[in-house]
C-alpha positions as CSV (number, residue, x, y, z in Angstrom):
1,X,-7.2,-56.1,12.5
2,X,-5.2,-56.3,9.3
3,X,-6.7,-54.6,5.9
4,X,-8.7,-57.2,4.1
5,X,-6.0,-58.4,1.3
6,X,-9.5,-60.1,-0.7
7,X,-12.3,-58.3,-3.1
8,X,-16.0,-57.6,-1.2
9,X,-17.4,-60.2,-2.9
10,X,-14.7,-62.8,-1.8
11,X,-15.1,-61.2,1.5
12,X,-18.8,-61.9,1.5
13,X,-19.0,-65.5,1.3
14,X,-16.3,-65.9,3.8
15,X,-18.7,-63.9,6.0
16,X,-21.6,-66.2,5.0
17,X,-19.5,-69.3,5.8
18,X,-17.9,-67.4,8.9
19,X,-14.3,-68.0,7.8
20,X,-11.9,-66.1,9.5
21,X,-10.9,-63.1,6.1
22,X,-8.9,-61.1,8.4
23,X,-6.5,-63.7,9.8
24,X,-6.0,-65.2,6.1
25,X,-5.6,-61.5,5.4
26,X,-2.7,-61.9,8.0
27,X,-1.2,-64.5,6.9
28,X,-0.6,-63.1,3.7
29,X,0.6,-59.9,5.2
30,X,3.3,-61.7,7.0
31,X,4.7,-64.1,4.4
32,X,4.7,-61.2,2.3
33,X,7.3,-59.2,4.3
34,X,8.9,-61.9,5.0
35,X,9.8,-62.5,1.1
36,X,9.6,-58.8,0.7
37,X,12.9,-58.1,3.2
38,X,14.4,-61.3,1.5
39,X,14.2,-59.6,-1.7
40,X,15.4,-56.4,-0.9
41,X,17.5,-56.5,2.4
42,X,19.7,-60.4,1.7
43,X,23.3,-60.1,1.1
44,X,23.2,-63.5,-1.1
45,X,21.6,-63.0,-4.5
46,X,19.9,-66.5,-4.8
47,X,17.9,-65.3,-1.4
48,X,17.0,-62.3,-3.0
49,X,15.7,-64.1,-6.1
50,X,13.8,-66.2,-3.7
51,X,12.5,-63.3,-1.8
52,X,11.1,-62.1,-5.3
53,X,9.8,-65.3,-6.4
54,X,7.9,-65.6,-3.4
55,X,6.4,-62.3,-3.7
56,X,5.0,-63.3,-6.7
57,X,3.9,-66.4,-5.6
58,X,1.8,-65.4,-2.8
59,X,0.0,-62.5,-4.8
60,X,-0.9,-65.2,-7.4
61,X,-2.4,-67.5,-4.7
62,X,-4.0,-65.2,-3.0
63,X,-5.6,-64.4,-5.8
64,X,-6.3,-68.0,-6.7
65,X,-8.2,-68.3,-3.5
66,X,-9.9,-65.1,-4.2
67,X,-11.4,-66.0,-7.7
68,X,-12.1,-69.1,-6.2
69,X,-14.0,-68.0,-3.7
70,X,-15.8,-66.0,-5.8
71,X,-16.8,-68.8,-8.3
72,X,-17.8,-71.7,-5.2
73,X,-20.0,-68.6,-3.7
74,X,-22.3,-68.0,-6.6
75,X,-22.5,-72.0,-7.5
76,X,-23.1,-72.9,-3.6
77,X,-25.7,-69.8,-3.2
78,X,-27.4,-71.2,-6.4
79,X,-27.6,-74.6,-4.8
80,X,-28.7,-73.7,-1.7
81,X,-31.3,-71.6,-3.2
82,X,-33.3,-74.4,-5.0
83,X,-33.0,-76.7,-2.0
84,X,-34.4,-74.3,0.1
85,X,-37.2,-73.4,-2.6
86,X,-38.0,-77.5,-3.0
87,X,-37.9,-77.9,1.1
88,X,-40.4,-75.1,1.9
89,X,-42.6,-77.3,-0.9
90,X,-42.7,-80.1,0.4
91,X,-42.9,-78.5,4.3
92,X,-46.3,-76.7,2.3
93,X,-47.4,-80.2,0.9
94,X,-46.9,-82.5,4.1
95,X,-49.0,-79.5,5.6
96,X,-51.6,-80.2,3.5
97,X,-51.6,-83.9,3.8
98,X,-51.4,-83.5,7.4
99,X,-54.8,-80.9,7.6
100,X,-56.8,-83.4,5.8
101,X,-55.9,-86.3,7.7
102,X,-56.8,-84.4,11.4
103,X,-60.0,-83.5,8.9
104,X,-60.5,-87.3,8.1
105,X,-60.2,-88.6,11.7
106,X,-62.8,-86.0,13.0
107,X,-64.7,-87.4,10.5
108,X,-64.9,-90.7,10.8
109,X,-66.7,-91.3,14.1
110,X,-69.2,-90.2,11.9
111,X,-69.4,-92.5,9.0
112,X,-68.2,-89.7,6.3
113,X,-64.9,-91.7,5.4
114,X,-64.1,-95.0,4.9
115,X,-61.9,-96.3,6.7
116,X,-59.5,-97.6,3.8
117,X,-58.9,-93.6,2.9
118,X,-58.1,-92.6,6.3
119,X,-55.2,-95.7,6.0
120,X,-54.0,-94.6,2.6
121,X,-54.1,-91.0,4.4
122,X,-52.2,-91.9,7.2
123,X,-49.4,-93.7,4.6
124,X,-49.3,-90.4,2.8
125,X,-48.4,-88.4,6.0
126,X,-45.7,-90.6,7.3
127,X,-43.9,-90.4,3.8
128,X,-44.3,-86.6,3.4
129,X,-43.0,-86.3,7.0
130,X,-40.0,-88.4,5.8
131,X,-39.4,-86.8,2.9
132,X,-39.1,-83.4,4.2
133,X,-36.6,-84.5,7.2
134,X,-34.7,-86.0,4.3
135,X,-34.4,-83.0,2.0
136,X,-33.9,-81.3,5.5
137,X,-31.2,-83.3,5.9
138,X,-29.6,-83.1,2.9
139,X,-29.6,-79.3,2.9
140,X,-27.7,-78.7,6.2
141,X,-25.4,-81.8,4.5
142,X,-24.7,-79.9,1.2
143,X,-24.4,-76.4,3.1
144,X,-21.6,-78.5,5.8
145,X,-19.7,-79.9,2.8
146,X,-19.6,-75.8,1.2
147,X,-18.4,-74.7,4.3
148,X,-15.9,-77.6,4.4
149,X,-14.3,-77.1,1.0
150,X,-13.8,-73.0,1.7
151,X,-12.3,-73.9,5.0
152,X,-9.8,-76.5,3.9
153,X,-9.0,-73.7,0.5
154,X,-8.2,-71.7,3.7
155,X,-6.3,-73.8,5.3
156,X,-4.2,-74.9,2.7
157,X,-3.7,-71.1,1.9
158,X,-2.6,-70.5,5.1
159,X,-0.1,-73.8,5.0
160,X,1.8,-72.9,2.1
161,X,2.0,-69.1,2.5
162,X,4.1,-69.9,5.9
163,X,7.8,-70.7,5.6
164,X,9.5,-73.6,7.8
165,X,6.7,-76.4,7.5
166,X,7.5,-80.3,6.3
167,X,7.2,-81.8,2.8
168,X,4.5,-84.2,4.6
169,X,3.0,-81.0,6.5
170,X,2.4,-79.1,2.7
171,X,1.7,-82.2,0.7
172,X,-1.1,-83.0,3.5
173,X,-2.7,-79.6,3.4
174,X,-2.5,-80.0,-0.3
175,X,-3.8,-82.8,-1.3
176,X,-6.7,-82.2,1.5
177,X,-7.8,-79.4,-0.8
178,X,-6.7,-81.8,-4.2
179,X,-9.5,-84.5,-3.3
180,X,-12.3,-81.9,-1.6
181,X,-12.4,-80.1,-4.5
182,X,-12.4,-83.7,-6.8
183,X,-15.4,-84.5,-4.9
184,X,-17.0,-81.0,-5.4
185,X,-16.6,-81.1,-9.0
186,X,-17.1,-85.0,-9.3
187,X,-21.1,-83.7,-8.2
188,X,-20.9,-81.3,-10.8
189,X,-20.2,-84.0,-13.2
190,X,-16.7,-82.5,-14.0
191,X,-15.2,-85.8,-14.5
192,X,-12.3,-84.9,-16.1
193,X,-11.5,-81.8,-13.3
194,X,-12.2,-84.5,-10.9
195,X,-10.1,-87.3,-12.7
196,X,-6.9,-84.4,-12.8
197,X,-7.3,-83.4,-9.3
198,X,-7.6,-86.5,-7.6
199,X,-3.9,-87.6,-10.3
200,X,-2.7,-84.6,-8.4
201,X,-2.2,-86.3,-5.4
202,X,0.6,-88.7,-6.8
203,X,2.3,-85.5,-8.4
204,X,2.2,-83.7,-5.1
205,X,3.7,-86.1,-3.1
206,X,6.4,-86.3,-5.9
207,X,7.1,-82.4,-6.5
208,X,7.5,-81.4,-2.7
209,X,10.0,-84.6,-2.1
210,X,12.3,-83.4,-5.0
211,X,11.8,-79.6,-3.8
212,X,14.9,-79.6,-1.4
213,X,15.4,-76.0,-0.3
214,X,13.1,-74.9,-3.0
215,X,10.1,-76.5,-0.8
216,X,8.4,-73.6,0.1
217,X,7.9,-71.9,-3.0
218,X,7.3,-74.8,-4.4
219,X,4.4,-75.7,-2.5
220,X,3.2,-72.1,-2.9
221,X,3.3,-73.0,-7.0
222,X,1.4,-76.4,-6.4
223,X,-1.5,-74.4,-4.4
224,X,-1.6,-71.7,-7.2
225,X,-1.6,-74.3,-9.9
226,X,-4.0,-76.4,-7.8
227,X,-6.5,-73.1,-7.6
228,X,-6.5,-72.5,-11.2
229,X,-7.1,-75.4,-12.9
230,X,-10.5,-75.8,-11.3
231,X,-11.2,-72.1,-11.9
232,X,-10.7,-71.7,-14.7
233,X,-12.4,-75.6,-15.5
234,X,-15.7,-73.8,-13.5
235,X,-15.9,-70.6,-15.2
236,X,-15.5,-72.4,-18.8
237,X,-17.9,-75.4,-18.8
């Protein structure tokens, strides 16, 4: 197993999202000898320079996906946290509701409730069952779509750090993470992070066409500049 190349607390929300830290540990390992014996070992000079600039590149997005992991694990555990505190609630209230109506229907056989209030009672325990299988729902949803957005940062992290992919393989991966990550911060109302990363797309498509033989490190540069921007957009608002 390789040496985790990420900080503890990175390394902590990829273990509570179970994403795989020591294979993305790997992957950087590898790219980075790769460019590493580019840099050093090449007779040409402009490989060498590449080799360097690769170096570089990976350290800065791995970094980027660092910090960003950071940042998305204190927001997502903050999330989680109230809807966990407003489902246990309204389990606590639809518990109640549910007590008093087995209380009202023993009841009344025996003339001690009308029968209108046992109705209304029975209204109020179908909704407070429905409500809590909603917010149920939308709790696993909202910890799925976390999950989702670290897993397709890793992904893409993993895409552009390996050499020998196509400008439609990296400009996939890429924009994958682009609109995620609009979505994410279009429900943080971040309209304008949202607005820039979803115009990334077009600029994408356009940057890793005109690359040529530069289109590995320049997809490494579009997935340290993607990372970035919405750090540094989270961790200022």
């Amino acid at each position: 197993m390789s040496k985790s190349r990420f900080s503890n607390q990175a390394g902590d929300v990829f273990a509570r999202y179970t994403i795989d830290e020591s294979a993305l540990s790997r992957v950087y390992d590898d790219a980075f000898k790769r460019a590493f014996l580019e840099s050093r070992e090449s007779d040409a000079s402009t490989i060498r320079e590449r080799g360097k600039k690769t170096e570089a590149l990976l350290t800065r997005a791995r970094d980027g996906l660092d910090g960003l992991t950071r940042e998305l694990g204190v927001r997502f555990a903050a999330s989680e946290e109230v809807s966990t505190e407003t489902l246990a609630k309204a389990r606590e209230q639809s518990d109640a509701i549910a007590a008093t109506l087995r209380q009202s229907e023993r009841r009344v056989g025996a003339g001690e409730i009308a029968g209108d209030a046992l109705t209304a009672l029975r209204v109020h325990d179908a909704w407070s069952r429905t409500l809590k299988h909603h917010l149920k729902e939308n709790a696993q949803a909202a910890r799925a779509g976390h999950r989702l957005l670290l897993e397709v940062s890793a992904y893409a992290f993993t895409a552009v750090a390996k050499q020998g992919d196509c400008e439609q393989g990296y400009a996939f991966a890429l924009k994958s993470l682009a609109r995620l990550t609009a979505d994410f911060a279009h429900s943080l109302t971040l309209l304008s992070l949202a607005a820039n990363l979803r115009a990334s797309c077009c600029r994408i498509d356009q940057r890793v066409k005109g690359a040529g033989v530069a289109l590995h490190t320049e997809a490494l540069e579009l997935y340290c500049e993607l990372t970035e921007i919405t750090l540094e957009q989270l961790t200022s608002e």
